[in-house]
RODO-2510 file (C-alpha; in nm, 4 decimals, decimal comma):
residues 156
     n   res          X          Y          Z
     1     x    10,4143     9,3406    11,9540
     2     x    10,1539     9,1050    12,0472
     3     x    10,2074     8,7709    12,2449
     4     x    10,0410     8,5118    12,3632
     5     x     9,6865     8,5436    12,5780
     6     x     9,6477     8,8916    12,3746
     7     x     9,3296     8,9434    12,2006
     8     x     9,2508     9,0441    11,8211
     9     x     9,3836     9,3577    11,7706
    10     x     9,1735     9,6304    11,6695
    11     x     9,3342     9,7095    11,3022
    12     x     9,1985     9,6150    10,9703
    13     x     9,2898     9,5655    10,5913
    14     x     9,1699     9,4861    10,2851
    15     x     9,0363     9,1490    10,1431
    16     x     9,1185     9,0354     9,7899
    17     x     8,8108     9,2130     9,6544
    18     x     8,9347     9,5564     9,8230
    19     x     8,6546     9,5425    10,0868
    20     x     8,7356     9,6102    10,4265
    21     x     8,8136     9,3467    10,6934
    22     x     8,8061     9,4167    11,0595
    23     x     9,0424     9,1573    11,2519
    24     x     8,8217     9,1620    11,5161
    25     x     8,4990     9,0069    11,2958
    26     x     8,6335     8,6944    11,3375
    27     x     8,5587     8,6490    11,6863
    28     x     8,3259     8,3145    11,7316
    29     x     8,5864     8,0776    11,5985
    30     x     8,8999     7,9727    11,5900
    31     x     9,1503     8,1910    11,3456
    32     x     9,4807     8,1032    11,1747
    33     x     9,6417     8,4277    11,0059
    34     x     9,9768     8,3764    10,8445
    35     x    10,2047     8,6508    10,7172
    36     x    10,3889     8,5481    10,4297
    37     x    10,6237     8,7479    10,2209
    38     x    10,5153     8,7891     9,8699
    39     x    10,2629     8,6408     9,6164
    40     x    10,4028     8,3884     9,3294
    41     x    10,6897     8,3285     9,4974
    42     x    10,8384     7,9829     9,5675
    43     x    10,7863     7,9045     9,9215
    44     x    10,4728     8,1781     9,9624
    45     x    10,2937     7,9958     9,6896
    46     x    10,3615     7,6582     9,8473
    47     x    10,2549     7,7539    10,1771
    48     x     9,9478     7,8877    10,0854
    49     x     9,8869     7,5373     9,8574
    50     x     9,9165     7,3879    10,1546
    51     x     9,6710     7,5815    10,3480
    52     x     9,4484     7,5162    10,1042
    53     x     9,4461     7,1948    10,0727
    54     x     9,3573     7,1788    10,4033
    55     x     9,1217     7,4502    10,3945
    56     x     8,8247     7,1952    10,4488
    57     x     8,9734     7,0137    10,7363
    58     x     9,0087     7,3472    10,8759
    59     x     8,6915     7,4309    10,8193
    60     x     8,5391     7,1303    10,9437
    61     x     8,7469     7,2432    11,2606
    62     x     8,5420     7,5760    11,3031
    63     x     8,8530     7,7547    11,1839
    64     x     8,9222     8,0431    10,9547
    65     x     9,2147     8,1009    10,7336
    66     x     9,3612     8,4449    10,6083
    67     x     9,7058     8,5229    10,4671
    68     x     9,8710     8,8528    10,5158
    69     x    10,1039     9,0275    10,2857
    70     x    10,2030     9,4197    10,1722
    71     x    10,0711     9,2647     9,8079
    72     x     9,7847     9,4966     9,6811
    73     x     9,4269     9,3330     9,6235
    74     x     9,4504     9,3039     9,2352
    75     x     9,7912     9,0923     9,3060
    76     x     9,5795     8,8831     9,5829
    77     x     9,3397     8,7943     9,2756
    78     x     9,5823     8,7079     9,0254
    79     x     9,7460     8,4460     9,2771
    80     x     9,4318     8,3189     9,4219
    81     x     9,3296     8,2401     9,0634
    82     x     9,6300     8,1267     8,9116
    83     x     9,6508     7,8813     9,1790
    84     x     9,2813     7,7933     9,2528
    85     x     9,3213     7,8926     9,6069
    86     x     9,0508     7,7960     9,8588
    87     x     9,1548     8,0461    10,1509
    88     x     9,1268     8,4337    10,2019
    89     x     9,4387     8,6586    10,1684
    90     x     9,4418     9,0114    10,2876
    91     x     9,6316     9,3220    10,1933
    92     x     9,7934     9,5274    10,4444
    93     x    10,0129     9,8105    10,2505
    94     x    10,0299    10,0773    10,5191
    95     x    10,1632     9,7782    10,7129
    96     x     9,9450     9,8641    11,0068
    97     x     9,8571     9,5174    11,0791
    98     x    10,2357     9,3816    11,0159
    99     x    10,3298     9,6092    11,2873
   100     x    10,0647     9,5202    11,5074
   101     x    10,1921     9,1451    11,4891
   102     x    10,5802     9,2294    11,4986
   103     x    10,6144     9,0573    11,1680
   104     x    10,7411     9,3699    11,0037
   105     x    11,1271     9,2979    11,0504
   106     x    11,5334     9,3500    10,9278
   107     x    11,6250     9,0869    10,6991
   108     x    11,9413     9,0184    10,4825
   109     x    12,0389     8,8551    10,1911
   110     x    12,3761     8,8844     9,9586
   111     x    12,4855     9,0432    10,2692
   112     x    12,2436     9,3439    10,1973
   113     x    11,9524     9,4439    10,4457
   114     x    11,6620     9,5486    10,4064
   115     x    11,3034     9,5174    10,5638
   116     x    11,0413     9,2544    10,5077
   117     x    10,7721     9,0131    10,6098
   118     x    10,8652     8,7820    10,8601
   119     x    10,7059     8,4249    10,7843
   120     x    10,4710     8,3855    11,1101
   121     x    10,1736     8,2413    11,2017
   122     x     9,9247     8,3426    11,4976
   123     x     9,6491     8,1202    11,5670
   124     x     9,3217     8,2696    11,7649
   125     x     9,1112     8,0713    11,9968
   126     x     8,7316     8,1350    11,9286
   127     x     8,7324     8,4207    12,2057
   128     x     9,0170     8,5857    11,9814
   129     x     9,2790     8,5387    12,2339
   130     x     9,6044     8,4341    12,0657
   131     x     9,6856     8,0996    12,1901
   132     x     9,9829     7,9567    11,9413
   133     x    10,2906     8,1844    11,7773
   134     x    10,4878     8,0342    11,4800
   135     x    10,7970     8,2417    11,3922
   136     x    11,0433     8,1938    11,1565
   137     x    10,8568     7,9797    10,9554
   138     x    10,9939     7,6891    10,7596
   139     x    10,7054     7,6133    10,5255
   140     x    10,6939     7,1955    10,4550
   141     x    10,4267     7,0492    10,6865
   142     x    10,3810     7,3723    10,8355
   143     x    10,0147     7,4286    10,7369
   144     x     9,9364     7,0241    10,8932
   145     x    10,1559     7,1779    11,2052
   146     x     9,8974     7,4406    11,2406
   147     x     9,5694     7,2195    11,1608
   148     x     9,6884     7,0031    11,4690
   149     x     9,7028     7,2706    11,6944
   150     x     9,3856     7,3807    11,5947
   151     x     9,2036     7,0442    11,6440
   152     x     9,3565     7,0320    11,9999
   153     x     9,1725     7,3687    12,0859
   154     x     8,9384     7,3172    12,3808
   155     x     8,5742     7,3181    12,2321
   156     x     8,3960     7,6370    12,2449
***
């Protein structure tokens, strides 16, 4: 599992589009990838509304966005659309990536378990060392949480 002062990790997955994304192509400026359970649902679509909304201050901040889930590419599309979302999301279904990050994890509900995506968020200085962990994400103010930390990066 990665922790802090790691670097990128050298896995990839695929972008909304179904093109391939290395990880490690975003070195050069800041990143902020959040794993999120599951498109069109509740608190996944609200946390990536908020992310979006932001998406320009982030921008103006040198800093990339991309949301991770299992969801397949064509999914991806559907919920960037339906929701006019301003920020990439990513596909990892082998779960490669989720693994990578630890994210991958036991959860219960109804007293039943079962595995699923941990709500996290890793943000990457611009010499894609990991510098801030989120875990167990609780998703109002969250995405203005993360914006902050990114502002306070040392320049690069």
């Amino acid at each position: 599992m990665i922790d802090q002062g790691d670097m990128l990790p050298d896995v990839g997955m695929t972008d909304a589009d179904g093109a391939p994304i290395a990880l490690r192509s975003f070195v050069g400026r800041p990143l902020v990838l959040y794993f999120y359970p599951k498109d069109d649902t509740p608190g996944c679509t609200r946390e990536a509304q908020d992310f979006s909304a932001l998406s320009d201050d982030f921008a103006a901040a040198g800093a990339a966005i991309l949301g991770i889930s299992k969801d397949p590419p064509a999914k991806h599309r559907k919920f960037i659309a339906k929701h006019d979302l301003q920020l990439s999301l990513a596909s990892d279904e082998d779960g490669a990536v989720l693994d990578a990050f630890g994210v991958w994890i036991e959860k219960s509900m109804y007293g039943r378990s079962y595995m699923g995506i941990e709500r996290a968020t890793f943000l990457f200085d611009a010499g894609g060392a990991l510098v801030q962990i989120w875990r167990k994400v609780k998703v109002p103010g969250h995405a203005q949480s993360v914006l902050e930390a990114v502002r306070a990066l040392p320049a690069s």
